[in-house]
C-alpha positions in Angstrom: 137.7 46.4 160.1 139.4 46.1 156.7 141.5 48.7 157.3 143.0 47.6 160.3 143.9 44.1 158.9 144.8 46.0 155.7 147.2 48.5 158.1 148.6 44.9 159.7 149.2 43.3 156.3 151.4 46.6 155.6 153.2 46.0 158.8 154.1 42.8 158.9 155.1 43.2 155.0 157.2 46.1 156.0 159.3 47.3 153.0 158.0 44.7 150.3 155.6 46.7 150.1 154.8 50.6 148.8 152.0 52.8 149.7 151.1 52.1 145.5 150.6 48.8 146.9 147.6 49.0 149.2 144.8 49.1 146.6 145.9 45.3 145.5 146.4 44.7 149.2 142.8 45.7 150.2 142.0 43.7 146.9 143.9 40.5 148.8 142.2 41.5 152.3 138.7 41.8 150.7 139.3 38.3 149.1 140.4 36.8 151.9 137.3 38.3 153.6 134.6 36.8 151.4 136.0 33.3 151.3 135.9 33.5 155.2 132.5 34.2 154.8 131.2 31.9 152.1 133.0 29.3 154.4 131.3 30.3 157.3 127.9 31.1 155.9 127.4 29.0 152.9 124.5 29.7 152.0 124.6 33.7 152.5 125.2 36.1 155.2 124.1 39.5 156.5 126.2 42.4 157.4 125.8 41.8 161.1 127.1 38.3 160.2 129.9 39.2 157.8 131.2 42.0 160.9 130.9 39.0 162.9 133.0 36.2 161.0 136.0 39.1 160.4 136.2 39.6 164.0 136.2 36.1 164.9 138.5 34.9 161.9 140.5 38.1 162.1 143.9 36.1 162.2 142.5 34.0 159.4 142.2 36.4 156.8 145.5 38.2 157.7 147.0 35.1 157.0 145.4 34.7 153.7 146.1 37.6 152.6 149.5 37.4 153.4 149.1 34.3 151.6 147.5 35.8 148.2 150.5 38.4 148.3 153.3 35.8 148.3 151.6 34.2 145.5 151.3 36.5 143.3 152.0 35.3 139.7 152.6 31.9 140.6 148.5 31.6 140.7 148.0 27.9 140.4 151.3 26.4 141.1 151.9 23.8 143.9 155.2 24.1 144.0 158.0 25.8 141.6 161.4 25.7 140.7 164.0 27.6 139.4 168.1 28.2 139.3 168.1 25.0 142.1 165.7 27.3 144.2 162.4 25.3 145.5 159.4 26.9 146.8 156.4 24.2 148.0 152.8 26.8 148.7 150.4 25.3 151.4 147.3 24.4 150.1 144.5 27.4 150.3 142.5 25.2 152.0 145.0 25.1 154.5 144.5 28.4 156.2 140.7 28.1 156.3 140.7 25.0 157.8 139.7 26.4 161.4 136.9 28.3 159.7 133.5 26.8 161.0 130.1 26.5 158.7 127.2 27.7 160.1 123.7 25.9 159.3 120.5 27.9 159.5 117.5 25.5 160.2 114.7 26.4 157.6 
């Protein structure tokens, strides 16, 4: 499943991006991955439940790591300026927002 959301992150990123790239891009995708699933399953997941959260939240971790690449080296920032250029950066939070907890009753 990584590699197809990695293979769409190459895509969509077209010629920003380098086949030298794609180990820092799996990096991003992997990221983007486990923060899905610490969101979904906060208190630990399975295997059969991390295959289940990518394919459910598959949009949702393309986007973050979309997300991840554009902010490269402005880790941090909110918003930056430069040379009368502004850039504002949504929130992280932001794209998990649609990402639903699970509860396990004990």
């Amino acid at each position: 499943m990584e590699s197809e959301i990695l293979a769409d992150v190459m895509a969509y990123l077209g010629d920003e991006v380098a086949e030298s790239d794609k180990p820092v891009l799996l990096i991003l995708v992997n990221r983007a991955i486990r923060k899905v699933c610490t969101k979904r399953y906060p208190f630990g997941y399975s295997d059969d439940e991390k295959t289940k959260a990518v394919e459910k939240y598959r949009d949702t971790i393309f986007e973050a790591a979309v997300y991840y690449w554009a902010k490269q080296g402005a880790d941090g920032e909110s918003s930056h300026s430069e040379n009368s250029i502004s850039r504002t950066y949504n929130s992280e939070g932001d794209i998990f927002f649609d990402v639903v907890p699970m509860v396990k009753v004990m």
